[in-house]
N, C-alpha and C positions, 0 to 999 in steps of 0.2 A: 516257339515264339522268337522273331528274330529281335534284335538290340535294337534302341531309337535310330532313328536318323540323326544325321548332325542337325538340319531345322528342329527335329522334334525337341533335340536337346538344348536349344538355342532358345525354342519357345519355353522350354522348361525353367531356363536359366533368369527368361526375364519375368516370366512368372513369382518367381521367389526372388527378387531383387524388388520388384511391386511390392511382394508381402515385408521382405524387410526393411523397405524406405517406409511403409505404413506404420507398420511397430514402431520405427525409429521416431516417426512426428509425433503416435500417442506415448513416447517415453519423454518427449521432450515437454508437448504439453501438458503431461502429470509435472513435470520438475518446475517447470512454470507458475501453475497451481499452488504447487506446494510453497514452491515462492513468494508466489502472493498471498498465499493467508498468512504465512509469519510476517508482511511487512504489514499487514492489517491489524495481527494480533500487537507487533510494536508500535503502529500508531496508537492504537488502544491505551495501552499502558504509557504511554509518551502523554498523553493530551489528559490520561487522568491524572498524571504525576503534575503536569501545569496545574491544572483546576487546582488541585491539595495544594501548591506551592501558591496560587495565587489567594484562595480562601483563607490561606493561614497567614497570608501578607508577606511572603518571602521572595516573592515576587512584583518585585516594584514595578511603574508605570516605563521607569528609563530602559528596565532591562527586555521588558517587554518588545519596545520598541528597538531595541538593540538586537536583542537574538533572536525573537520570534518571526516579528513581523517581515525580517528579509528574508528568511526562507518560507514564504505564504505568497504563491501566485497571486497575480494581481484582484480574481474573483473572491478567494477566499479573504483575502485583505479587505475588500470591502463589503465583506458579510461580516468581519469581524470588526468593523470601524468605531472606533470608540470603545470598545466594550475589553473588560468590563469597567473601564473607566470613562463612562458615558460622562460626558459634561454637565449635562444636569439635573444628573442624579449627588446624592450623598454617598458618603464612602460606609453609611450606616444600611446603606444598601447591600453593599460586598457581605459586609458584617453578618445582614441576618441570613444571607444564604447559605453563610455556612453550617447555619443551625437546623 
């Protein structure tokens, strides 16, 4: 059995340059993945630590609007409009949700 050709080796070569540019996208989209559910799992724990801080009232209306509200795209800003200090609600409202 004679040795490949140089094409036979050239086809060989980009055959496994196919195969390691493929592995390489599904090693990057796992790292991707993995990236995104820990910044999901830190929103998670981010936005329950608000609610705790704002239920327990450690969380005032000024700071709300100082820290929060600017880093909230302008969609989520307006799904959050008022709240939880709706204008014409009572603050006996905040109050029993904690309960």
């Amino acid at each position: 059995m004679a040795g490949l050709s140089r094409l036979e080796r050239a086809q060989q070569a980009r055959e496994k340059a196919k195969q390691m540019e493929a592995h390489a996208r599904m090693l990057e989209a796992q790292e991707r993945e993995q990236a995104r559910k820990a910044d999901v799992a830190r929103k998670a724990i981010l936005g329950g630590a608000v609610l705790a801080a704002i239920r327990a009232g450690r969380l005032a209306h000024e700071d709300w609007e100082r820290f929060i509200l600017p880093g909230l795209i302008d969609r989520d800003r307006q799904r959050l409009k008022g709240w939880p200090w709706n204008a014409g609600e009572s603050n006996t409202q905040l109050a029993e949700s904690k309960g």
